[in-house]
C-alpha positions in Angstrom: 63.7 -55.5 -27.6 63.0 -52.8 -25.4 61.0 -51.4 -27.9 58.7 -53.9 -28.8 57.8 -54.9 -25.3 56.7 -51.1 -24.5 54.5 -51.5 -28.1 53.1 -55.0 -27.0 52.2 -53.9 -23.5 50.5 -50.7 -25.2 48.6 -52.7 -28.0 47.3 -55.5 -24.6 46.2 -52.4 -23.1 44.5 -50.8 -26.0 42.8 -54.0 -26.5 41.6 -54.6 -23.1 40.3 -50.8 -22.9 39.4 -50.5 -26.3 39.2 -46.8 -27.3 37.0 -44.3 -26.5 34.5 -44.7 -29.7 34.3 -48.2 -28.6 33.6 -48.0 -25.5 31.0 -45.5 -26.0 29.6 -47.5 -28.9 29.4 -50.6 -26.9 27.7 -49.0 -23.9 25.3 -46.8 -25.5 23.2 -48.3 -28.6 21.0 -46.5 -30.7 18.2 -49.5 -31.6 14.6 -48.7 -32.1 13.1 -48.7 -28.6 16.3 -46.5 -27.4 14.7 -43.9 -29.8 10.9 -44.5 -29.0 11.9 -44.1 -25.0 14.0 -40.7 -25.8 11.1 -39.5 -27.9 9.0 -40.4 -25.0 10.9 -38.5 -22.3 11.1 -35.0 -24.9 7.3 -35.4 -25.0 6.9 -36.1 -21.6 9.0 -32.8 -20.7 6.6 -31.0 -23.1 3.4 -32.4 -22.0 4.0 -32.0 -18.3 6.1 -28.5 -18.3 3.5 -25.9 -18.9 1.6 -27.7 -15.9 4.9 -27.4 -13.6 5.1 -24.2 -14.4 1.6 -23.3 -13.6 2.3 -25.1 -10.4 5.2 -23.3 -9.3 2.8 -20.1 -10.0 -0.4 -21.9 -7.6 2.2 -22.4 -5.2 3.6 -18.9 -5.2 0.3 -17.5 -5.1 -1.0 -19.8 -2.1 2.2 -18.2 -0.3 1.3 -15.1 -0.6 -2.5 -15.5 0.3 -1.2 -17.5 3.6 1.0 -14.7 4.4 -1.9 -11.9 3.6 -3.9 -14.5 5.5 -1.9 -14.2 8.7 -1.7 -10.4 8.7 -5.1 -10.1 8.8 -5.3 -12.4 11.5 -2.7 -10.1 13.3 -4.7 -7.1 12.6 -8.6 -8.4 13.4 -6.5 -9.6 17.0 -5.2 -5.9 17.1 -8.9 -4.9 16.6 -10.3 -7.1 18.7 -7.6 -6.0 21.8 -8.6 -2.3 21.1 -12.7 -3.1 21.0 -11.9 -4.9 24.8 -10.0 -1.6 25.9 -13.0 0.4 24.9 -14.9 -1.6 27.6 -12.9 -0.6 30.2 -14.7 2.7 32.2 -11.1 4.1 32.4 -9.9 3.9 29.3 -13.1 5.5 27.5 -12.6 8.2 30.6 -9.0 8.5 29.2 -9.5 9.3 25.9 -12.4 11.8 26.5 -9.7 13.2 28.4 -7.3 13.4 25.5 -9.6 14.1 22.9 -12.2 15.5 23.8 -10.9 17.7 26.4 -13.5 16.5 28.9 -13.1 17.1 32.9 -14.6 15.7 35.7 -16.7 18.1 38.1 -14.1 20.1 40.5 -11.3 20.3 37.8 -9.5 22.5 36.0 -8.5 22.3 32.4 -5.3 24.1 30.9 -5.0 24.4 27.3 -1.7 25.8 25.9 -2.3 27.3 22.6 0.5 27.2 19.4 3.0 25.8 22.3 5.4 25.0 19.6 6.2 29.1 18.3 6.9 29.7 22.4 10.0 31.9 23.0 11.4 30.7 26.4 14.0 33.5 26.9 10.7 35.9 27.0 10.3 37.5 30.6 7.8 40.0 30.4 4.9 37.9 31.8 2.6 35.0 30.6 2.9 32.7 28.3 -1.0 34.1 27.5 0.3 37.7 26.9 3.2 36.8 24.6 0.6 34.4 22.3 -1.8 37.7 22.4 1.0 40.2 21.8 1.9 37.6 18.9 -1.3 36.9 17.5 -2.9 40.4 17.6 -5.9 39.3 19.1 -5.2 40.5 22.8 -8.3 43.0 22.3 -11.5 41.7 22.0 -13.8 43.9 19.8 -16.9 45.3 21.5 -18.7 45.9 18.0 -19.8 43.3 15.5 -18.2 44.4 12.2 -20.4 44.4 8.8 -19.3 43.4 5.3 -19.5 45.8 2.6 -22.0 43.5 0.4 -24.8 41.1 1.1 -24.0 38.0 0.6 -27.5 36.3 1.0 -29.4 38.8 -0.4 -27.3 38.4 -3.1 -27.9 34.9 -3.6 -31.9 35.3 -3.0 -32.0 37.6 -5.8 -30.0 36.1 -7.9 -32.3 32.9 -7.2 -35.7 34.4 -7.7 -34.6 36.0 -11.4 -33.2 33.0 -12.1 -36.7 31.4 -11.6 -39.1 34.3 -13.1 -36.4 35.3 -16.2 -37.7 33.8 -19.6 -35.2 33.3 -22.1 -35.3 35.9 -24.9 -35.6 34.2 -28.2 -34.1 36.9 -30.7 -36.5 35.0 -33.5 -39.6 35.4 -32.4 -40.0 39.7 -31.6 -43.1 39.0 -29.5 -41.2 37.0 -26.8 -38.3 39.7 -26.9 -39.9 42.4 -25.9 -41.5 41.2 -22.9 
């Protein structure tokens, strides 16, 4: 008895359920206008896809011209802030100070030469004598040396045969021989 109420409780149970081709059968048909509305979606993802895509690119793009956009804002304000300094008196004074190595009447200007080779630990006088015992140039010459050719007389020969040479034609013994 056991038996068969365990199989009758089963079979109510399969009946109320149904089983799982059933249920999916009876929730999902496949008629006509199922079909026409699927086909419509897949050409709908088609038609429209490309265009997404090429929208996602536009939008990408517009990101990156905003951001180049703003840099060059940041930069023509930079610009702008150093064109105002240069209106300032003391500023431009400043920086012929530093760059051109301009004074003002009554001063002094120091200019410490290759101040990076400097030995520190070097006691026997100046920091001017040790550069001109380095360099070799502590003497000044009192005569003005020469070269050994003439450079621009050179070149104003070599210019004036250049213009009063004809070329030899080797076919024609008239021309060759003048």
């Amino acid at each position: 008895m056991a038996r068969t109420v365990r199989r009758s409780v089963r079979a109510k149970a399969q009946t109320k359920v149904g089983t799982l081709r059933e249920r999916v059968s009876n929730a999902f048909s496949w008629t006509p206008s199922t079909m026409v509305t699927l086909g419509l979606i897949v050409l709908g993802f088609f038609s429209v896809g490309p265009q997404l895509s090429e929208y996602f690119t536009m939008q990408t793009q517009i990101a990156q011209l905003r951001a180049n956009l703003d840099s060059d804002k940041k930069n023509l304000d930079d610009t702008k802030a150093e064109k105002k300094r240069w209106d300032d008196p003391v500023f431009i004074r400043a920086q012929a100070r530093d760059r051109l190595f301009y004074v003002v009447p009554g001063e002094v200007s120091y200019l410490v030469l290759d101040a990076d080779g400097i030995n520190t630990s070097d006691t026997s006088g100046t920091v001017g004598a040790m550069l001109a015992k380095q360099k070799n140039n502590g003497a000044i010459s009192q005569s003005i040396g020469t070269t050994k050719h003439n450079w621009a007389a050179s070149i104003q020969r070599s210019v004036i045969q250049a213009g009063l040479d004809q070329p030899s034609d080797s076919k024609n013994p008239a021309t060759a021989s003048k």
